[in-house]
N, C-alpha and C positions, 0 to 999 in steps of 0.2 A: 321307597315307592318306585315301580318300574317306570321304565317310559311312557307304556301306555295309560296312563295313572291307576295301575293295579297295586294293590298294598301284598308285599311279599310276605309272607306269615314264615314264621319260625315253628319246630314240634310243638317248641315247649309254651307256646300258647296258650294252646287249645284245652289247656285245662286251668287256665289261671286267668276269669274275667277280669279280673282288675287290668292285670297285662294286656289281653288282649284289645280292650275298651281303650287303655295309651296308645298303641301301636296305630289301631284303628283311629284316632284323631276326632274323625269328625263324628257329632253325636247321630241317630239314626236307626232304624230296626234294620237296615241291608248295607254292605260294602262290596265293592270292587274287589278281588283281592286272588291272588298268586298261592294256593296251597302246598305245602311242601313238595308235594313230587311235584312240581311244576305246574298242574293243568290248573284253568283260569275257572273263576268260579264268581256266582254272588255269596256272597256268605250273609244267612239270615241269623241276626241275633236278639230281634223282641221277642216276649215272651209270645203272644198273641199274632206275632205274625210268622213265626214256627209254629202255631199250631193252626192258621190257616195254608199254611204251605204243604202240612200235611195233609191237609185234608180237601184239597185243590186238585180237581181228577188232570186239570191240563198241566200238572209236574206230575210226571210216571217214571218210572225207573226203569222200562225198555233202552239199551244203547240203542235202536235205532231210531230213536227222536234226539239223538247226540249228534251235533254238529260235526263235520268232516276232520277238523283238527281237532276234535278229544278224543276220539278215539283210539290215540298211545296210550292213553291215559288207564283206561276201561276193567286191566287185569281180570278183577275176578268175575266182571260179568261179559269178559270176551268170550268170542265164539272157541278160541283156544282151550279157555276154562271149561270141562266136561257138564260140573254139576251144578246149572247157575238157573235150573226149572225149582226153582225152593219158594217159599213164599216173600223170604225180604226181597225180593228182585220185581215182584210178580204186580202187574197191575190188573185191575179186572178186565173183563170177569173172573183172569186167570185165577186172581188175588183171592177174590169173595168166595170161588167153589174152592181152593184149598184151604181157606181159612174155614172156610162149613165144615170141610169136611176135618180135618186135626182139629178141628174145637171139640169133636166127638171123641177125640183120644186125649185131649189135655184137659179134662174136666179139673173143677175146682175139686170135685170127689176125691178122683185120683190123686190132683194133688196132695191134699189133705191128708190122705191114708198115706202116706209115705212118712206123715211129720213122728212117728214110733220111731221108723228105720233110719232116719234125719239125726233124733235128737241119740241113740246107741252109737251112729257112727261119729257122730261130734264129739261124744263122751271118749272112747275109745281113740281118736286121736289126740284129746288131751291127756287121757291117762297114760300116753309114750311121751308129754314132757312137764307133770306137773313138780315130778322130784328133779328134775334140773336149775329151776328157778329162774330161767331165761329161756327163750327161743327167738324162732325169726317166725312170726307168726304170718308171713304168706305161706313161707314152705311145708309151716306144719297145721294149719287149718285152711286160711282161706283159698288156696286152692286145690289142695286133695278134696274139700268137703263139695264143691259142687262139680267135681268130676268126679268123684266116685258116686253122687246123685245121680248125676245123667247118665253114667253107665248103667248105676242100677235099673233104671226106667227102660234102659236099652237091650238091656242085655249084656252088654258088653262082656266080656271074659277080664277080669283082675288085672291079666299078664299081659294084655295089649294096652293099655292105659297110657303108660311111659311115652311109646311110639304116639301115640294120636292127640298124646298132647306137645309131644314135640312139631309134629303135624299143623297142630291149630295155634300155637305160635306163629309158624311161618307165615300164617294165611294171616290172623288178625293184625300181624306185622307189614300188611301191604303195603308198600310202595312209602316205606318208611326204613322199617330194618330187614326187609325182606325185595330179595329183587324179584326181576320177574320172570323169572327162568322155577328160581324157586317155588315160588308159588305155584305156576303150570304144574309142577311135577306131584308137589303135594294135594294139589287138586286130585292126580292121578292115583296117588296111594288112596285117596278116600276112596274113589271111586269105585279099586279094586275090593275094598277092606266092604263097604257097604255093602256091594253087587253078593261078601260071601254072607257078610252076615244076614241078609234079608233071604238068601237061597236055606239057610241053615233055620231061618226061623219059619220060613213056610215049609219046610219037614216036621219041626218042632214049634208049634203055637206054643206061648205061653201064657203068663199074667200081663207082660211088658206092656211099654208102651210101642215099640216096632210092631208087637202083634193087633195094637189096636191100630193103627195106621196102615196098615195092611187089610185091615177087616172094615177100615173103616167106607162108610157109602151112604148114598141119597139120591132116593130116584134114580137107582140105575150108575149115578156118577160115582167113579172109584177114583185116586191118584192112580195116576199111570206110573210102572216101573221106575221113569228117570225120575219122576215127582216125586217118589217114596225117597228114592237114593238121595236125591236131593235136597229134601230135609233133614233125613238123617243125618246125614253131612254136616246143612246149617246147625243141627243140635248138637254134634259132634265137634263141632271148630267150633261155634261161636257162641251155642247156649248156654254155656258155662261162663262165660268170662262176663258179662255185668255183675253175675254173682261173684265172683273172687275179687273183682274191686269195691264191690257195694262193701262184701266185708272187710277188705282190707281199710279201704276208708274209712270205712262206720269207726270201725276201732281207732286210729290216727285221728280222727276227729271227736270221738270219746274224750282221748288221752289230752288231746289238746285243748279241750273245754271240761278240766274235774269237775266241775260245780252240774254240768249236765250229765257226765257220767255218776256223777254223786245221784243225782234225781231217779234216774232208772233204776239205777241199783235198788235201792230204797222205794220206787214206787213201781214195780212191772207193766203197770194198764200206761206208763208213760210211753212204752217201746214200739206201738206201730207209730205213732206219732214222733219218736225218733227217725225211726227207718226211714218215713216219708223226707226228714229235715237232711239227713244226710244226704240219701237221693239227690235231694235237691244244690246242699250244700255242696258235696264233690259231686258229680258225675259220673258214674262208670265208663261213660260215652264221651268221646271229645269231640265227636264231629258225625253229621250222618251227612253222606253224599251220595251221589247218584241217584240225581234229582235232574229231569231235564224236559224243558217247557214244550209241549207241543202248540202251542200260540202265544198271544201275547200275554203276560200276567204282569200286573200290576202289584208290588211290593210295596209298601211306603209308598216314596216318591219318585220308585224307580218301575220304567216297563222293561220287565225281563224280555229279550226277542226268542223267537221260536230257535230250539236246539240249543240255547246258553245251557248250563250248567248250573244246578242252586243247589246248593250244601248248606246245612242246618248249624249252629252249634248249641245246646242243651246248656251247656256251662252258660254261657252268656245270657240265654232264655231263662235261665233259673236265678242269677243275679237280675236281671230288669227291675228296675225300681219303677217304673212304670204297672209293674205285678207283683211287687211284692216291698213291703214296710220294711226297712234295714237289710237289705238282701244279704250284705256284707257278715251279718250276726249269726252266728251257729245259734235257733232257738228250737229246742226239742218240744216246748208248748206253744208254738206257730199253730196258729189256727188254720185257714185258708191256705195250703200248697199244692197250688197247681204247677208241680216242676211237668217236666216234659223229658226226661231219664228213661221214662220207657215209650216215648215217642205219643200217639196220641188219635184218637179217631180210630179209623180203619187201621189203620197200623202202631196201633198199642199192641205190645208187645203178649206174644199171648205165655210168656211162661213168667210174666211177671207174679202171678202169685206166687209159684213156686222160690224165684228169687227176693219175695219176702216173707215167705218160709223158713228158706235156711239164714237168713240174715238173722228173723227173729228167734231161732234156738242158736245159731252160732253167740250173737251180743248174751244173750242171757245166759248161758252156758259160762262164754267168759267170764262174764262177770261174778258168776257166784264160785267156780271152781280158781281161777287166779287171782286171790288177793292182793289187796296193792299194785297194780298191776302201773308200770311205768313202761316207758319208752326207754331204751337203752344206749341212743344216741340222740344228739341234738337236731331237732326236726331241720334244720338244714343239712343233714349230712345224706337225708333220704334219697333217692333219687328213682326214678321211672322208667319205663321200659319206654323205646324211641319211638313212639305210634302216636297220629294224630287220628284215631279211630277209637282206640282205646286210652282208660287213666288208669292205668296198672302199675304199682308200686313193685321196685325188684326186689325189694326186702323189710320188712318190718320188726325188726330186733327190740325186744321185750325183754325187763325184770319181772320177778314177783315173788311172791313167798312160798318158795316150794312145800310143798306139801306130799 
């Protein structure tokens, strides 16, 4: 604990409530506490007061309701950052007309019709390793499958892929394993790479989803040029990655519960009701910040002051035993979960169905084409990428029975 009685947090935290709940001492839904890069924060972890916190118009994510010393802090929503008019940054009414308006291009429709082209490209990157009998199952499904998704949706070209996903590490890597030179600059690669692709696609409309977000309108209202770039962007770095930990997790917590992967396997209608428990059980998400009070807000038994900073954690919200019976239990026939993995109110996540989409052909894919399917190191030898933003596994090395 610092001087000022703030609790110093470590990465490796923010995805382990048990951990974090020790560290943290005193029982409570808010703490005091020193986030890795340094900047000071409340950290909100009931379940129910993470989902009042979101849905509280006096925390907005403008930095300029950010008090004078956080502002080191701010990277990707600084004025330096080019593309920060996206909707996670955005409060109303900025929030509401860009969320109208991409709700017109991210229909459940759409989604939906993609799950043909989902479940062929799932198949086809299993069939590159089911005669080896091992793999590392981030590197060869869980995240090629929902970045070659969002390109699909985008357009993207095949051959750029490499580069923008090296891109969107840097960036979900913020002020973690990414400094901040780096990140300004990969800001700038988007920003070029966007600027062509939306110039190429208003020559060439297609089916995509850029050509719907381009086309899309109400009453007159359209996204302005930064606004398009700007999303595309956020879908570009960031849309992807709940889905490559949902799946990487989902599986690691499969493997470490057989008796619940035994159940799915053996009964399919068990599996949105998996997807939900894992959601809940790991996280994709380790932390949501930038959050900053424009008056006074009342938390628990704390008053947040105008310009503090509130940061979320979802892990901790989703273990709350005040919300939830044995939180501690992997149960894929959990009745009632209200995790909070894709945020909640006005800012649920709007491509959550898609990211239980591929979850649900990626699990059952696995499960019927890899038999046997094991871990191939001891679940302590696993280890994570250094981000308290994200819970991404750097590897998941698997047996099974080639075929």
């Amino acid at each position: 604990m610092s001087a000022n009685g703030e609790v110093a947090l470590g990465i490796e935290l923010f995805a382990d409530p048990k951990a974090l709940f020790a560290k943290l001492g005193e029982p409570g839904p808010i703490h005091r506490v020193t986030l890795p890069d340094g900047m000071p924060a409340w950290l909100v972890t009931g379940n129910q007061e993470v989902r009042d916190a979101l849905a509280d118009p006096r925390l907005v994510r403008s930095v300029q309701a950010a008090a004078p010393e956080l502002q080191k802090y701010l990277g990707l929503a600084s004025d330096e950052f080019v593309l920060t008019r996206h909707i996670l940054f955005a409060d109303p009414p900025d929030h509401t007309r860009m969320r109208r308006l991409m709700s017109q291009a991210f229909t459940r429709g759409r989604v939906e019709r993609l799950r043909p082209w989902v479940q062929e490209f799932t198949d086809s990157l299993l069939d590159e390793i089911v005669g080896a009998g091992k793999a590392d199952l981030v590197q060869a499904l869980a995240l090629p499958l929902p970045i070659g998704v969002i390109c699909e949706m985008l357009g993207v070209p095949f051959a750029d892929r490499p580069e923008f996903e090296h891109r969107a590490e840097v960036i979900t890597g913020i002020n973690a394993s990414s400094d901040h030179d780096q990140v300004i600059e990969s800001g700038r690669w988007f920003d070029e790479y966007t600027t062509q692709l939306i110039a190429a696609r208003r020559k060439n409309p297609g089916e995509d989803l850029l050509t719907a977000l381009l086309a899309a309108h109400d009453e007159g209202e359209k996204l302005s040029d930064l606004e398009v770039r700007s999303n595309v962007f956020l879908l570009l770095a960031a849309g992807f990655e709940t889905t490559v930990n949902l799946i990487a997790n989902g599986i690691l917590a499969l493997l470490s519960y057989p008796e619940s992967l035994a159940k799915v396997r053996d009964n399919p209608d068990l599996m949105p009701g998996a997807i939900e428990e894992i959601l809940r059980f790991d996280s994709p998400v380790s932390s949501i910040t930038y959050r900053f009070a424009t008056d006074y807000v009342k938390i628990g038994d704390v008053e947040i002051q105008p310009g503090e900073h509130v940061a979320l954690s979802p892990p901790a919200a989703n273990h709350d035993p005040a919300k939830f019976v044995r939180p501690e239990v992997f149960d894929i026939e959990r009745g009632s979960n209200p995790h909070v993995s894709f945020g909640y109110s006005t800012h649920f996540c709007l491509g959550a169905p898609l990211a239980r989409l591929e979850g649900d052909v990626a699990f059952s894919t696995v499960l019927r084409r890899l038999p046997d399917l094991k871990l191939a190191v001891p679940v302590e030898e696993l280890t994570w990428k250094p981000s308290f933003i994200v819970h991404r596994l750097d590897h998941l090395p698997v047996t099974f029975t080639a075929s």
